[in-house]
C-alpha positions in Angstrom: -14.5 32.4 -4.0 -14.7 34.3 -0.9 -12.2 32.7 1.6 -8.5 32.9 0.4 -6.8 32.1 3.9 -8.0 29.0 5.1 -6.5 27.2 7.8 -7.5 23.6 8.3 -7.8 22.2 11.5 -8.0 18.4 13.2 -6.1 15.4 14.9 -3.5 13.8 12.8 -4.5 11.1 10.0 -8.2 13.4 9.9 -7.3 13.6 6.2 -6.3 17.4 6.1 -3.3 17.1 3.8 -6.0 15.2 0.8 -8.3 17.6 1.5 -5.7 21.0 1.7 -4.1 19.0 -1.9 -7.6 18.5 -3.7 -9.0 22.3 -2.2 -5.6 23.6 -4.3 -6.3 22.2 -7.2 -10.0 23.1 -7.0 -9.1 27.0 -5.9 -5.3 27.5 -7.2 -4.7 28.8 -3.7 -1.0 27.5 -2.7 -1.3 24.3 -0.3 1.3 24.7 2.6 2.2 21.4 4.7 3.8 22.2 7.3 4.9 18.2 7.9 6.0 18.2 4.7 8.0 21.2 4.5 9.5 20.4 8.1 10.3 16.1 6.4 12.2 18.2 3.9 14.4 19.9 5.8 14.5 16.4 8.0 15.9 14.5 4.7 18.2 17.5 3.7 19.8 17.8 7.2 19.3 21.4 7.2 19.8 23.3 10.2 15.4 23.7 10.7 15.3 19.9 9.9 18.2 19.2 12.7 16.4 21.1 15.6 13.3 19.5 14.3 13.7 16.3 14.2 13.8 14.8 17.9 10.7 16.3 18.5 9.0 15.0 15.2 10.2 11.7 16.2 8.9 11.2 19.5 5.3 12.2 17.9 5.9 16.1 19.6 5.0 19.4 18.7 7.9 21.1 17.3 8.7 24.8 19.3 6.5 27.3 18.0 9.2 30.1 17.0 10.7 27.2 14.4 7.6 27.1 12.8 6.3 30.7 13.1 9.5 31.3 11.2 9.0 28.6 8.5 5.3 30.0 7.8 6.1 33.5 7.7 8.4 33.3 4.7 6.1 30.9 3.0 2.7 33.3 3.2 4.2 36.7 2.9 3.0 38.2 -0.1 1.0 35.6 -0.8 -2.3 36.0 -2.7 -4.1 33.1 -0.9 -3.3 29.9 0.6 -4.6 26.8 2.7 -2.4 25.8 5.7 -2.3 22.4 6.7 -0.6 21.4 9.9 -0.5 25.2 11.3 -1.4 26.8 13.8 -1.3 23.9 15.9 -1.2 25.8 19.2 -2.8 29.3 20.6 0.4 30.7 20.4 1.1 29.9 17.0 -2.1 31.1 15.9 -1.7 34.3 17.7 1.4 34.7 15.9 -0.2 34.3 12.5 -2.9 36.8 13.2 0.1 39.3 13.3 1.0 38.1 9.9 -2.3 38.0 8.5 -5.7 36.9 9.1 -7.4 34.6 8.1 -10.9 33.9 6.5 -11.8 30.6 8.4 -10.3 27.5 10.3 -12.2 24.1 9.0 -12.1 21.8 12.0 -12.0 18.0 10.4 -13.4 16.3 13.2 -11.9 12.2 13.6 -12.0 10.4 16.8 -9.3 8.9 18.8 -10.2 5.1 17.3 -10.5 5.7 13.9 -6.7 7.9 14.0 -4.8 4.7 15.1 -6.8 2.2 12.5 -6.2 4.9 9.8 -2.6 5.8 10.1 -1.4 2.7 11.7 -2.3 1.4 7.6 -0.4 4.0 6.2 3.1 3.5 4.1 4.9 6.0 2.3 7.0 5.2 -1.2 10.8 5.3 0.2 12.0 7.7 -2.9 9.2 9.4 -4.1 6.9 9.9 -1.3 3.6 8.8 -2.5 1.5 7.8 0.2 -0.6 4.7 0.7 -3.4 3.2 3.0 -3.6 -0.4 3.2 -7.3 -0.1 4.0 -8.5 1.8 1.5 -5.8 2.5 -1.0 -3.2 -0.3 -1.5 -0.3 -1.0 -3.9 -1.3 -2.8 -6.7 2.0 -4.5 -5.8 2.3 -5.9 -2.2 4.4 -3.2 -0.2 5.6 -1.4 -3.9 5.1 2.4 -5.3 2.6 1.7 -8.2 4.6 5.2 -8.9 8.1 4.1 -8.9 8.0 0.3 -7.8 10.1 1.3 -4.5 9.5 -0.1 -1.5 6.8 1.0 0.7 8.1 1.9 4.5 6.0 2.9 7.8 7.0 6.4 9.3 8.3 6.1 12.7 5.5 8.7 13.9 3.0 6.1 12.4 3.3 3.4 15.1 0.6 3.2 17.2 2.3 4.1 20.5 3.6 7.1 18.8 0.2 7.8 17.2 -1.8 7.5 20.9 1.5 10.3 21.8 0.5 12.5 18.7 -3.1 12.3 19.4 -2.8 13.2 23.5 -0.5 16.1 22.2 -3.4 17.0 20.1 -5.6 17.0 22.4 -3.9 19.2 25.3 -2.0 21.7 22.7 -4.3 21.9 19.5 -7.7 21.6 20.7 -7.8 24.7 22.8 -7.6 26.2 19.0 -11.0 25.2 18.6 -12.4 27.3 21.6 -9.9 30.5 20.1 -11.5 30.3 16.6 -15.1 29.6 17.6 -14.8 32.9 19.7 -13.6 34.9 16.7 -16.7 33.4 14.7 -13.9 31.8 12.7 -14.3 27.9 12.8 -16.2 25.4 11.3 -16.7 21.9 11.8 -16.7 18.8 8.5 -17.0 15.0 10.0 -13.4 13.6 8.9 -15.2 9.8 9.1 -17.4 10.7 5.8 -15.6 9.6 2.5 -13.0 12.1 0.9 -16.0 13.4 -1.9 -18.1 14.0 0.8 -15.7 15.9 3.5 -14.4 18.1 0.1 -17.5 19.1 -1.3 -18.8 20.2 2.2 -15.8 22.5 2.9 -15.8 23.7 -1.3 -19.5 25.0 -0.2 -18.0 27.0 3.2 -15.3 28.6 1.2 -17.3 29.8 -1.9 -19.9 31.0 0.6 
């Protein structure tokens, strides 16, 4: 394998947390979320989660030095890993170039249509945080974990006014990214609308080269 940074790129509900999940278990490189690292510290009222969690709520960015200092204790030292939800910002991923660099950004490419439709469907298991898509991967119960038989909630940043918020944010903070990697020869481009097999065997053959 010849890429063992990778950072993966693209709007919200693009599908980069299935793909970042099935590329570890493919590669064994460590998958780092950074929404579900910052949800943790949300639910354990720790003092990141705290600062963190008006912005996450409104469907905002949250500050760049909170996460720079989440990341860099997660990927220092670290033999290889896929980050998914960072950098979101030209700032942040200036800052990780100080850190380390990476071997490519993968830009998952979904348009501002298909976002809402998808994550507008989505529901989360209350207590074990499974995640579901009432389009294409329901409960086998109505609004139940098949998992844990909990109930199945929607996240308050998975409304659709919020999700129109997270995808302008997008837009105006993280898509500038596209223009800093494509400079550095760095970025590469997988159509987010094609099913899951397709979108992770496209981005298997970047990696291994």
């Amino acid at each position: 394998m010849s890429w063992k940074r990778i950072a993966l790129l693209g709007p919200p509900g693009a599908g980069k947390g299935t793909q970042a999940k099935l590329l570890a278990e493919k590669t064994g490189l460590v998958h780092l979320s950074t929404g579900d690292i910052l949800r943790e510290e949300v639910a354990r009222s720790t003092a990141l989660g705290k600062a963190a969690k008006g912005w996450m709520d409104k469907g905002d960015l949250v500050p760049d030095d909170l996460i720079v200092d989440m990341i860099r204790g997660r990927i220092t030292g670290a033999d290889g890993f896929i980050l998914d939800g960072f950098p979101r910002t030209v700032v942040q991923a200036e800052a990780l170039a100080k850190i380390t660099p990476l071997d490519g950004a993968i830009n998952v490419v979904l348009s501002q249509e298909e976002v809402i439709h998808r994550l507008s469907s989505r529901r989360v298991c209350q207590d074990c945080g499974k995640i579901y898509n009432l389009l294409f991967d329901p409960p086998k119960v109505d609004m139940r974990c098949d998992a844990c038989g909990s109930p199945l909630f929607l996240r308050s940043d998975d409304n659709p006014d919020v999700i129109k918020n997270r995808y302008n944010v997008y837009t105006q903070e993280t898509a500038p990214l596209i223009e800093y990697y494509s400079k550095q020869g760095l970025l590469y481009e997988v159509d987010g609308k094609k099913p899951s097999r397709d979108v992770l065997d496209r981005i298997l053959n970047l990696i291994t080269g």
